[in-house]
KOLKE-270717 format. One record per atom (N, C-alpha, C): chain; atom name; x, y, z. Coordinates in nm, 3 decimals. Layout:
N
[A, CA, [X, Y, Z]]
...
***
This chain:
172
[A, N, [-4.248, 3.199, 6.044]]
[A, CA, [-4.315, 3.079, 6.090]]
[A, C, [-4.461, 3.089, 6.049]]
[A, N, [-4.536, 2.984, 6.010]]
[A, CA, [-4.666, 3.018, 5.951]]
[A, C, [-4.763, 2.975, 6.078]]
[A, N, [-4.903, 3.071, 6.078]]
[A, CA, [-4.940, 3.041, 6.205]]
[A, C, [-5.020, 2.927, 6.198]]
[A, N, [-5.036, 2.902, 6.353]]
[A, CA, [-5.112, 2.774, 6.376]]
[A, C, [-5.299, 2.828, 6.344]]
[A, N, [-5.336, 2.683, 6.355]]
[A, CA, [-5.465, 2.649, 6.372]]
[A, C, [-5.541, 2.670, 6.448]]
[A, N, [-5.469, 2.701, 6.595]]
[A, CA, [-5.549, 2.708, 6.713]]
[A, C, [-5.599, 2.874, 6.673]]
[A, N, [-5.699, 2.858, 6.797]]
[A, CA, [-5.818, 2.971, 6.802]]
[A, C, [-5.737, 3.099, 6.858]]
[A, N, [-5.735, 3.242, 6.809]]
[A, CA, [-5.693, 3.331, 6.917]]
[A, C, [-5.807, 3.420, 6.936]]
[A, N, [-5.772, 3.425, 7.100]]
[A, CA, [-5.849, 3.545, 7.147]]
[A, C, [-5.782, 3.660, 7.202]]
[A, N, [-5.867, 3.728, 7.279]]
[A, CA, [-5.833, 3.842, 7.350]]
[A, C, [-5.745, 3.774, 7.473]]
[A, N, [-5.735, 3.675, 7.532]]
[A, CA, [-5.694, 3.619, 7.621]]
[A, C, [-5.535, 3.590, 7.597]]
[A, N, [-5.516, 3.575, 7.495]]
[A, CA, [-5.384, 3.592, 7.400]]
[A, C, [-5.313, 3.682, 7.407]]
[A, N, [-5.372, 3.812, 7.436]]
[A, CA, [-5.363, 3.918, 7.371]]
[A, C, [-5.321, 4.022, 7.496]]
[A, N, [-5.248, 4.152, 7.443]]
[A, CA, [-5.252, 4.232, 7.508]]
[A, C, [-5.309, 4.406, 7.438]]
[A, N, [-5.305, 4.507, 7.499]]
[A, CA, [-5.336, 4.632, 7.432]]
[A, C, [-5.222, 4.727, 7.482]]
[A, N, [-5.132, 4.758, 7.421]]
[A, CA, [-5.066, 4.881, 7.439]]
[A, C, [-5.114, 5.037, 7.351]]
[A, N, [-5.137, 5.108, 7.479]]
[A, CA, [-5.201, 5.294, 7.459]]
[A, C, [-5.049, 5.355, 7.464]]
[A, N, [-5.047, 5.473, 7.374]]
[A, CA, [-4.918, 5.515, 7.360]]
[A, C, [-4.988, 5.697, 7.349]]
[A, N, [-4.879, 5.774, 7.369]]
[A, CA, [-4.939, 5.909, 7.381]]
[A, C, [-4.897, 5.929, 7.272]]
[A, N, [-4.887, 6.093, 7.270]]
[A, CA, [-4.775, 6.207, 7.140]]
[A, C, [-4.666, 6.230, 7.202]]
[A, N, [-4.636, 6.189, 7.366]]
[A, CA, [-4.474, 6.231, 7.377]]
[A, C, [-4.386, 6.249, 7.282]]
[A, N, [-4.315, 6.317, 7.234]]
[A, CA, [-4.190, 6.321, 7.169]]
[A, C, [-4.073, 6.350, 7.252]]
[A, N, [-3.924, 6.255, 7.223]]
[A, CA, [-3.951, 6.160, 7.132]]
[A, C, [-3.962, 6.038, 7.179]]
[A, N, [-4.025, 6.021, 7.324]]
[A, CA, [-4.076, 5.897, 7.352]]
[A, C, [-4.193, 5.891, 7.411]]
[A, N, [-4.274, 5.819, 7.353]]
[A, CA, [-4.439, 5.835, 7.418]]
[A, C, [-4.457, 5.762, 7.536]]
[A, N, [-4.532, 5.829, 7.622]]
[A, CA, [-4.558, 5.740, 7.731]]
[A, C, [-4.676, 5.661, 7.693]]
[A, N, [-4.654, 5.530, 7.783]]
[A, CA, [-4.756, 5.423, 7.719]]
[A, C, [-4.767, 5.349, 7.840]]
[A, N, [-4.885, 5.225, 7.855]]
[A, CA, [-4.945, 5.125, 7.859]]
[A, C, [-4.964, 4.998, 7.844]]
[A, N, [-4.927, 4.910, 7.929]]
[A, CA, [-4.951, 4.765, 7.858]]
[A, C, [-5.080, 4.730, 7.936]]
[A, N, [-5.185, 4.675, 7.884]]
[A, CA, [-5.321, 4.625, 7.966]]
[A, C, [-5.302, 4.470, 7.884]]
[A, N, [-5.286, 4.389, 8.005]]
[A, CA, [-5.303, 4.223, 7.981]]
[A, C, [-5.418, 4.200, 7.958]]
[A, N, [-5.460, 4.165, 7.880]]
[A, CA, [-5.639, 4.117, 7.812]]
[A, C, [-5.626, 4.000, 7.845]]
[A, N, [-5.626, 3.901, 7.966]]
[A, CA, [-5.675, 3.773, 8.036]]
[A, C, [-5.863, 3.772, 8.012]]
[A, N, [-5.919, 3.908, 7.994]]
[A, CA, [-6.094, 3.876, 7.982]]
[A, C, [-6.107, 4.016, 7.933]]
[A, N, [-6.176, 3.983, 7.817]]
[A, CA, [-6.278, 4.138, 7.763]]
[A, C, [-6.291, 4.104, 7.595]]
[A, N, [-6.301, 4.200, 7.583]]
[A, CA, [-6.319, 4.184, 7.414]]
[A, C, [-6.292, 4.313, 7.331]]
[A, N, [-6.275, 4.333, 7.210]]
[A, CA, [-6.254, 4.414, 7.150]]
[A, C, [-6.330, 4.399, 7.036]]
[A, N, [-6.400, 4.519, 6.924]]
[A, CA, [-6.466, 4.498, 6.812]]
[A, C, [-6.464, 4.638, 6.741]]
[A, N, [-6.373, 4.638, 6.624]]
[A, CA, [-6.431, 4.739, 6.540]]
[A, C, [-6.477, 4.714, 6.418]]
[A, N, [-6.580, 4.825, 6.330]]
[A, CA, [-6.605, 4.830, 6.255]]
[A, C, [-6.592, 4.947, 6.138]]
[A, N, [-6.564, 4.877, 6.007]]
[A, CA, [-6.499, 5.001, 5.918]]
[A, C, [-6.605, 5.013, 5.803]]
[A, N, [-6.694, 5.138, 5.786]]
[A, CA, [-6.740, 5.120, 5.681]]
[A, C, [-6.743, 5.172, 5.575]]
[A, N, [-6.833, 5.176, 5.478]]
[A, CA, [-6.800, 5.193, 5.343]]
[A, C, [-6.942, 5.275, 5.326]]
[A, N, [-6.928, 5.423, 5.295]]
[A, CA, [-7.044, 5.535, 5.224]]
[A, C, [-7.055, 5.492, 5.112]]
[A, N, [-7.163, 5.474, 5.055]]
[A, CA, [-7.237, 5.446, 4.892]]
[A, C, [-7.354, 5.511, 4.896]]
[A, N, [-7.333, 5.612, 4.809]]
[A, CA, [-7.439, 5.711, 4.722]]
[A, C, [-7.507, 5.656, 4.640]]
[A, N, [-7.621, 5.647, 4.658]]
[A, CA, [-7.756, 5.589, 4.556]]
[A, C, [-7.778, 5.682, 4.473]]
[A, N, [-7.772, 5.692, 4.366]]
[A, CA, [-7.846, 5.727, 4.235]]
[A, C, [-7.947, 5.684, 4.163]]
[A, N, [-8.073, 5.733, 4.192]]
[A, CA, [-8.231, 5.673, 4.179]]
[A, C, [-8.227, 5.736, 4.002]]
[A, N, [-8.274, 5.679, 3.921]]
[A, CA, [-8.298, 5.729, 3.802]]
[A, C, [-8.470, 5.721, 3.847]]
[A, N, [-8.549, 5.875, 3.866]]
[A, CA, [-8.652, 5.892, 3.863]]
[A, C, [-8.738, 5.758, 3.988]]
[A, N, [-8.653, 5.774, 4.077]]
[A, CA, [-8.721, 5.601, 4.206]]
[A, C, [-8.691, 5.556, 4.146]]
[A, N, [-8.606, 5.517, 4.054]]
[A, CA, [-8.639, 5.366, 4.023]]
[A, C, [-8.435, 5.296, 4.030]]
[A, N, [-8.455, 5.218, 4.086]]
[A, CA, [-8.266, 5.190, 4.146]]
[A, C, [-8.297, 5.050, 3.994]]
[A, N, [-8.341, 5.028, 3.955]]
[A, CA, [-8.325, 4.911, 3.820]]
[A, C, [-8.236, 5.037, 3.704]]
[A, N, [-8.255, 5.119, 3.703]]
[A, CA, [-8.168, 5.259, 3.589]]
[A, C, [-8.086, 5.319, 3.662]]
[A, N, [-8.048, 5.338, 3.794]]
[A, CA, [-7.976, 5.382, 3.855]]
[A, C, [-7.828, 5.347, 3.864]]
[A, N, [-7.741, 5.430, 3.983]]
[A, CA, [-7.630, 5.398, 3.979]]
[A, C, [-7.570, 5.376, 4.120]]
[A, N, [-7.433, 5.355, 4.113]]
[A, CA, [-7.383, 5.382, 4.289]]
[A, C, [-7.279, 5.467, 4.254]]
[A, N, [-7.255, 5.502, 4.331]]
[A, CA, [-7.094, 5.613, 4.391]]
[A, C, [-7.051, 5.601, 4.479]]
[A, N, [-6.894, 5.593, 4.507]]
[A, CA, [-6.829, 5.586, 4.618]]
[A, C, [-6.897, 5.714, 4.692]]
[A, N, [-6.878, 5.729, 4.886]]
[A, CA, [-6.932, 5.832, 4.944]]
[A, C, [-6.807, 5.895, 4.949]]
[A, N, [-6.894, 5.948, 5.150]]
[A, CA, [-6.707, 6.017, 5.160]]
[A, C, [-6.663, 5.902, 5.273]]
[A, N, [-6.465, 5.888, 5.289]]
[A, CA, [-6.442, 5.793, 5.378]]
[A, C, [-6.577, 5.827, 5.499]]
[A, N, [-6.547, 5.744, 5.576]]
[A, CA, [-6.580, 5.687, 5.724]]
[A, C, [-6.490, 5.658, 5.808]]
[A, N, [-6.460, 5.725, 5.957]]
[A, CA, [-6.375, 5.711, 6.010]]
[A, C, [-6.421, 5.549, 6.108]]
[A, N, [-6.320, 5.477, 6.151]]
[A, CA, [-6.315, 5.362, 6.201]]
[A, C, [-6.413, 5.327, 6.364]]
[A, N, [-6.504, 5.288, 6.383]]
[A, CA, [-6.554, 5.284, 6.502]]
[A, C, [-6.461, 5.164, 6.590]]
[A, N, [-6.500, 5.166, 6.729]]
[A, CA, [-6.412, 5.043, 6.812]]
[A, C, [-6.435, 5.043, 6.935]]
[A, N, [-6.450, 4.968, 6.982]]
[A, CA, [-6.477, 4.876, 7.144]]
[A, C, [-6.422, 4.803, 7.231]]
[A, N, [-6.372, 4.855, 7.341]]
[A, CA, [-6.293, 4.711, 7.422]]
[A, C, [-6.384, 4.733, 7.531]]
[A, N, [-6.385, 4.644, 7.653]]
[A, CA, [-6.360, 4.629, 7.779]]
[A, C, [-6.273, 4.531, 7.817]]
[A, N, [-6.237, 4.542, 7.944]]
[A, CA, [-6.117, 4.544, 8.017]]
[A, C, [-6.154, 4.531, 8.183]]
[A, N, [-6.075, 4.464, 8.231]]
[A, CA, [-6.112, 4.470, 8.411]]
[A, C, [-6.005, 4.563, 8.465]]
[A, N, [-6.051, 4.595, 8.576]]
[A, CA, [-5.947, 4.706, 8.628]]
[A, C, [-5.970, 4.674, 8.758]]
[A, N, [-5.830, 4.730, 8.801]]
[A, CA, [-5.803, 4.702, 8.988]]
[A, C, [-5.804, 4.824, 9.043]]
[A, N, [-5.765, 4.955, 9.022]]
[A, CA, [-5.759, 5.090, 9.036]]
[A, C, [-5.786, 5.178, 8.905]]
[A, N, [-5.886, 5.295, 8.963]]
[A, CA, [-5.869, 5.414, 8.879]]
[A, C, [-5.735, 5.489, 8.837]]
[A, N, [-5.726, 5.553, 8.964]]
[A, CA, [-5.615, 5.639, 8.967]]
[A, C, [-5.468, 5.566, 9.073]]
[A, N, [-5.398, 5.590, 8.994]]
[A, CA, [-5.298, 5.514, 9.050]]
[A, C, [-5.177, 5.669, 9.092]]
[A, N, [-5.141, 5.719, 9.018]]
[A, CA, [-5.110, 5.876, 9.064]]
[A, C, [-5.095, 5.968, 9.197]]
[A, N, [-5.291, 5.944, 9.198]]
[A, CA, [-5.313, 6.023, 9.324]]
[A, C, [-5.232, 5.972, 9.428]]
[A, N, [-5.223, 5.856, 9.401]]
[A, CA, [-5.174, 5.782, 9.598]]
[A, C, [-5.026, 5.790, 9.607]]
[A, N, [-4.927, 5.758, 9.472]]
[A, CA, [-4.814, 5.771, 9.473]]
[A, C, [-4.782, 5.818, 9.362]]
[A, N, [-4.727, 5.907, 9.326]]
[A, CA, [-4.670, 5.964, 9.161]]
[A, C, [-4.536, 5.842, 9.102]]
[A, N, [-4.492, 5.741, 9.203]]
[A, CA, [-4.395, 5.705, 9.098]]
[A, C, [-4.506, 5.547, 9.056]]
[A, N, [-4.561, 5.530, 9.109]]
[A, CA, [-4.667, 5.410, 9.064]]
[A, C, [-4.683, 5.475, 8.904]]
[A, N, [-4.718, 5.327, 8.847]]
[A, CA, [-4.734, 5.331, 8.684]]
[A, C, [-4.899, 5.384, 8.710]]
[A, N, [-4.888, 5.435, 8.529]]
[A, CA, [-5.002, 5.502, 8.510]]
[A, C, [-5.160, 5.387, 8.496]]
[A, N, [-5.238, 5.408, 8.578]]
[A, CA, [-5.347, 5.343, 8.540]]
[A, C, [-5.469, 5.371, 8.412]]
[A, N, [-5.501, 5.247, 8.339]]
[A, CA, [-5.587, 5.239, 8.252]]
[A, C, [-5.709, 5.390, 8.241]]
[A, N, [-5.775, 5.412, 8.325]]
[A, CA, [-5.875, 5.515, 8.374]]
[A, C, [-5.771, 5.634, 8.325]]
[A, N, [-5.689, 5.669, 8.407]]
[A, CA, [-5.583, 5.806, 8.356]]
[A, C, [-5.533, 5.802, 8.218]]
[A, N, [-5.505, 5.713, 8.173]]
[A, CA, [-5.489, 5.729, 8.029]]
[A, C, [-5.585, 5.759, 7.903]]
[A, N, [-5.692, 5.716, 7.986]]
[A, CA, [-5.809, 5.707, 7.840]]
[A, C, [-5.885, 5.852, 7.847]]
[A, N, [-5.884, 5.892, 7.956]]
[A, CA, [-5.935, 6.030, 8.020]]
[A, C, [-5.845, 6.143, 8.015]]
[A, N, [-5.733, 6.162, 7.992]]
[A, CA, [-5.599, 6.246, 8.005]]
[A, C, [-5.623, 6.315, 8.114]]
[A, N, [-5.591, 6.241, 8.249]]
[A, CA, [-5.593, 6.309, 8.370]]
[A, C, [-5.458, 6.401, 8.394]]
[A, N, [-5.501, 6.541, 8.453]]
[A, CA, [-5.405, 6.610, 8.396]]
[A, C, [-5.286, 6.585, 8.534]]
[A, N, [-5.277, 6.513, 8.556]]
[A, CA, [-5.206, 6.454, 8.652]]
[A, C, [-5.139, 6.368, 8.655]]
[A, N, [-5.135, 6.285, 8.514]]
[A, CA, [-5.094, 6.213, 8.417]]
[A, C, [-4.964, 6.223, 8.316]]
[A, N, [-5.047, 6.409, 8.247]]
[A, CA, [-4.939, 6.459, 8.191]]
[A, C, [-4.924, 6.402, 8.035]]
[A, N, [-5.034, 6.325, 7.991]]
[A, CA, [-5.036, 6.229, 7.887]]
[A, C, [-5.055, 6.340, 7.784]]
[A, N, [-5.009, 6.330, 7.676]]
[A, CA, [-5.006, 6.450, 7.510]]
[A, C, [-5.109, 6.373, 7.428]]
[A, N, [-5.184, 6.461, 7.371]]
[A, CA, [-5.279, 6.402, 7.264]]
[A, C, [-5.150, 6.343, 7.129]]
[A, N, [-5.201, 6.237, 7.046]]
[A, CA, [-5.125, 6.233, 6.946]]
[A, C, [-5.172, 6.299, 6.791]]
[A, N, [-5.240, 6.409, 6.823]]
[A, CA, [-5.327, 6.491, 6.739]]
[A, C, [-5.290, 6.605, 6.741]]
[A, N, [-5.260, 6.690, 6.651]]
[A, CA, [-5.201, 6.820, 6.702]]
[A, C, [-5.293, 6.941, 6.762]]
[A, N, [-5.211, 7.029, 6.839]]
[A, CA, [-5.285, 7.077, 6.959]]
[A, C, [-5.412, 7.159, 6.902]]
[A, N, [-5.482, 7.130, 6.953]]
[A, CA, [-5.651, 7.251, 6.938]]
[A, C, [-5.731, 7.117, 6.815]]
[A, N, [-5.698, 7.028, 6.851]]
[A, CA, [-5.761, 6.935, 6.796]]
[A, C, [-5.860, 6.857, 6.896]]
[A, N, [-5.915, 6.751, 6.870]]
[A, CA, [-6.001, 6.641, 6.951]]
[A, C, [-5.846, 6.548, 7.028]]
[A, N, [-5.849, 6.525, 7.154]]
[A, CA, [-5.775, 6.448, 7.189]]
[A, C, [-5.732, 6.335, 7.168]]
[A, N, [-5.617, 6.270, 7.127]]
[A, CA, [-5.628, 6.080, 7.069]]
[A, C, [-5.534, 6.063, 7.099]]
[A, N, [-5.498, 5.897, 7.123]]
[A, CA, [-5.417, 5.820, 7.130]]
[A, C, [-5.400, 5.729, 7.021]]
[A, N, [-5.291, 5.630, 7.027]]
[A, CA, [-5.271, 5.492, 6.965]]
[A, C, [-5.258, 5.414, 7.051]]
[A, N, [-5.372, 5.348, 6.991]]
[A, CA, [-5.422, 5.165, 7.065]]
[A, C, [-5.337, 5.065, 6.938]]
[A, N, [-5.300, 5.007, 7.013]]
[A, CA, [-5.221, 4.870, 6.973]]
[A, C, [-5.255, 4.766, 6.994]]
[A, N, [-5.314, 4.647, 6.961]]
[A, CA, [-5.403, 4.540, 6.986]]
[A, C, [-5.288, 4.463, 6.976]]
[A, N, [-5.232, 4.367, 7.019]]
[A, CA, [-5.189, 4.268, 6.996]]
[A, C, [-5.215, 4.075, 6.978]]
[A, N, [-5.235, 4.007, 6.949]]
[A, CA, [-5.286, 3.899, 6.967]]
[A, C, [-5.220, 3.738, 6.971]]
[A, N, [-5.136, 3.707, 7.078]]
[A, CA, [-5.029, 3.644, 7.036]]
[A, C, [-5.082, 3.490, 6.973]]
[A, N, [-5.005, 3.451, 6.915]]
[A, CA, [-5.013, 3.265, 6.865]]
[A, C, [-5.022, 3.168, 6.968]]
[A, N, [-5.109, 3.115, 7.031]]
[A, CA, [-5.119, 3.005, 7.146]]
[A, C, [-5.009, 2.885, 7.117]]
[A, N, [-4.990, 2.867, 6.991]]
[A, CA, [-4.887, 2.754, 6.992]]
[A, C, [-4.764, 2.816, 6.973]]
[A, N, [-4.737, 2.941, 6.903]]
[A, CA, [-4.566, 3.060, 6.952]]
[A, C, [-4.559, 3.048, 6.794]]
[A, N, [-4.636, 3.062, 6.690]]
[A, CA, [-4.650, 3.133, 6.547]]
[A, C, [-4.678, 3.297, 6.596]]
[A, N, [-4.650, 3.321, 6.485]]
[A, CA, [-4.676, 3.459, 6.422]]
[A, C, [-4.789, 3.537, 6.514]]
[A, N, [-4.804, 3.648, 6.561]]
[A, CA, [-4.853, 3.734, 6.605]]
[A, C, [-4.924, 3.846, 6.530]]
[A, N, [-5.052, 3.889, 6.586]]
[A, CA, [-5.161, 3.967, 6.458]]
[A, C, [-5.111, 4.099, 6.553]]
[A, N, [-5.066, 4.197, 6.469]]
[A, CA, [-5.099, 4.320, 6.544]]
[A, C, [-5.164, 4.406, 6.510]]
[A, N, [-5.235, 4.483, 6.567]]
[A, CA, [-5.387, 4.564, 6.536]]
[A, C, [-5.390, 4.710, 6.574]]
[A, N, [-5.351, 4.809, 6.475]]
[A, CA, [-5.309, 4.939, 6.559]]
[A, C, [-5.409, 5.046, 6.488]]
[A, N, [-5.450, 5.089, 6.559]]
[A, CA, [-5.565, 5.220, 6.549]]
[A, C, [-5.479, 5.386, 6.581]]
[A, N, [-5.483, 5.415, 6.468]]
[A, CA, [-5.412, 5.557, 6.520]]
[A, C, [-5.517, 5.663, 6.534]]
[A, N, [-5.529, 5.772, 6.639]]
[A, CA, [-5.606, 5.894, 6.645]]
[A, C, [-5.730, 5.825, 6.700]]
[A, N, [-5.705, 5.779, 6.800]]
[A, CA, [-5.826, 5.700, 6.831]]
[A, C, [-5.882, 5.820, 6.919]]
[A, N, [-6.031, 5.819, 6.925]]
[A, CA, [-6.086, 5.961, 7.030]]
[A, C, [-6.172, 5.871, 7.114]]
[A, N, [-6.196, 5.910, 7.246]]
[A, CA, [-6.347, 5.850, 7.296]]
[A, C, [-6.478, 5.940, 7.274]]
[A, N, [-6.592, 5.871, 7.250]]
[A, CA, [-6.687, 5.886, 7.278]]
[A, C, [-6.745, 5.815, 7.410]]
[A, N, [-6.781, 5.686, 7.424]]
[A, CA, [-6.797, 5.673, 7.580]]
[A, C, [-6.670, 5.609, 7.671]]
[A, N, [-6.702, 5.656, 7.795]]
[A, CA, [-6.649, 5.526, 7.894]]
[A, C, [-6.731, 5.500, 7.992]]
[A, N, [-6.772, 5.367, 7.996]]
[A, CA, [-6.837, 5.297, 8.095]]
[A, C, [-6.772, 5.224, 8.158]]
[A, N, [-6.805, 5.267, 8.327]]
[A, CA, [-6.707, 5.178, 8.430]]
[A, C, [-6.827, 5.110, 8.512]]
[A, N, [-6.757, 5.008, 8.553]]
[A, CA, [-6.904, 4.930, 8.557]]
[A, C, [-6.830, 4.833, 8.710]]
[A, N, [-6.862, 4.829, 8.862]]
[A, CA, [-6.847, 4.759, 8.943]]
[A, C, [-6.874, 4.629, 8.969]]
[A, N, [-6.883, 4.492, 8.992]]
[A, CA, [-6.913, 4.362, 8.992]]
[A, C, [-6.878, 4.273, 9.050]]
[A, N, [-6.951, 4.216, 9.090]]
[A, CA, [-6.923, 4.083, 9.183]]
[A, C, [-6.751, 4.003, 9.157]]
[A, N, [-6.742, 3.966, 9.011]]
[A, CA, [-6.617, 3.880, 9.003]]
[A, C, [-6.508, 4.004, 8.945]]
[A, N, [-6.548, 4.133, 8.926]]
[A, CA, [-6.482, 4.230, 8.833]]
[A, C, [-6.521, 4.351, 8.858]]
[A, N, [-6.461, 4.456, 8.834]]
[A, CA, [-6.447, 4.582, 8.788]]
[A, C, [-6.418, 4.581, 8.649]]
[A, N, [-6.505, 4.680, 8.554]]
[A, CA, [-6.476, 4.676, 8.418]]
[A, C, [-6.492, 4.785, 8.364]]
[A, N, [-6.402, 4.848, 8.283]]
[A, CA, [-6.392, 4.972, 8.211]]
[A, C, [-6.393, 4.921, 8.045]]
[A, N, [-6.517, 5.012, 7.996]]
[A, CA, [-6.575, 4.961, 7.877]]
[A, C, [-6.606, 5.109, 7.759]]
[A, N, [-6.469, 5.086, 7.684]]
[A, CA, [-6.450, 5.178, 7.577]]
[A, C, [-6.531, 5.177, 7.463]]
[A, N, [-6.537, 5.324, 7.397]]
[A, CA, [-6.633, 5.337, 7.251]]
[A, C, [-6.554, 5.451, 7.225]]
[A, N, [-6.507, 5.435, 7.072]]
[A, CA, [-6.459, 5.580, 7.070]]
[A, C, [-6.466, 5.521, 6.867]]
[A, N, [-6.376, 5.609, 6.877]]
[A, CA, [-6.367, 5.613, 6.681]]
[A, C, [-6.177, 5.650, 6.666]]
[A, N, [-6.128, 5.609, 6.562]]
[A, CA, [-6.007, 5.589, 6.513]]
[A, C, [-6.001, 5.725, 6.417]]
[A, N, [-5.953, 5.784, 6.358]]
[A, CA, [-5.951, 5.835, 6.261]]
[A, C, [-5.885, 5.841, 6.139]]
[A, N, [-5.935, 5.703, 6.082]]
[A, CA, [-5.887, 5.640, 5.940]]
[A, C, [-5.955, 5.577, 5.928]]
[A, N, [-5.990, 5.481, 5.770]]
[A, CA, [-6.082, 5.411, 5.756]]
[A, C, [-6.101, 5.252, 5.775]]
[A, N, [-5.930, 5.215, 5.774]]
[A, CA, [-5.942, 5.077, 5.841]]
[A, C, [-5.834, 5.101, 5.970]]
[A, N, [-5.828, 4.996, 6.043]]
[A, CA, [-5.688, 4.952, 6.129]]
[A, C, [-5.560, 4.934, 6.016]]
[A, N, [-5.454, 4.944, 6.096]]
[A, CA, [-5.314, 4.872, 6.028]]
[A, C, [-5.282, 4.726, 6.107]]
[A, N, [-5.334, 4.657, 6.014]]
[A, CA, [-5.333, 4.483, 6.064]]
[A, C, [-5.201, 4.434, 5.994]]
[A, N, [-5.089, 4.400, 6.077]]
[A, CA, [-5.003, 4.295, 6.066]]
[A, C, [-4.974, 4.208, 6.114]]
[A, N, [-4.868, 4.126, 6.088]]
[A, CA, [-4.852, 4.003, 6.167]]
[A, C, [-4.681, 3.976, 6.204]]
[A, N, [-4.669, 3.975, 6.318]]
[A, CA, [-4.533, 3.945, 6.377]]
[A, C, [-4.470, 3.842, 6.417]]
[A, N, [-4.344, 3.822, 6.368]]
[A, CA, [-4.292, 3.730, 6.406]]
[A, C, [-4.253, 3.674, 6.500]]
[A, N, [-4.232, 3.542, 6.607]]
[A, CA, [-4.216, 3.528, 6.709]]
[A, C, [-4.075, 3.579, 6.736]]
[A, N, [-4.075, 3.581, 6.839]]
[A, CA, [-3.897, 3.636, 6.914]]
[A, C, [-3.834, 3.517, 6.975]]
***
């Protein structure tokens, strides 16, 4: 089906986190009703000055760059665990690998810890679906942030590859 015209957002959209379980990962669905997501992929270029002067010079590819990326998200509970173990896993325990959780890096062991984020973004009129998957994703921050209309947990981390794997799915 070819997609529509209309606008998509995050509101569209959902994020599924998936571990290294083998051979079934434990995972995550977070409904994105409000937040945003943003990464960026870039590109190293080596300058070659002939004597200062870039008019005689050259460029060169660098080395890759691994993928930077951003969501926030509202949240109703941290830990969902502590209070009952058969309650589903909350957002906070997953991104943190609370060891109470039990969550596997998808990196092999004695490595930096990561997951796979799955962006999804559905078609408002029921076309085709963008899906957006970051593998080896690590954090660098998390900011949790309390608020009048919200609670919000606000990710920074890096992917480790140089773009996303962007496809598009068909409706069901």
């Amino acid at each position: 089906m070819p997609t529509s015209a209309l606008v998509r957002n995050l509101r569209d959209g959902e994020l599924l986190i998936r571990d290294g379980t083998t051979p079934t990962p434990k995972s995550l669905i977070v409904l994105l009703d409000d937040g945003d997501l943003s990464w960026t992929e870039r590109s190293r270029t080596i300058e070659i000055k002939d004597r200062g002067s870039i008019a005689q010079g050259h460029l060169r590819k660098g080395d890759d760059e691994s993928v930077s990326l951003s969501f926030t998200a509202k949240w109703t509970q941290l830990l969902s665990q502590s209070i009952e173990p058969t309650d589903p896993l909350a957002l906070y325990e997953f991104l943190t690998f609370q060891p109470a959780a039990n969550i596997t890096s998808t990196s092999p062991a004695g490595q930096q810890q990561t997951l796979e984020l799955v962006f999804t973004i559905h078609d408002p009129a029921g076309g085709s679906s963008e899906v957006v998957t970051f593998l080896n994703v690590y954090r660098e921050t998390l900011t949790l942030s309390e608020g009048a209309e919200a609670n919000t947990i606000a990710f920074a981390g890096r992917a480790f590859q140089t773009a996303p794997q962007i496809t598009r799915s068909t409706p069901e």
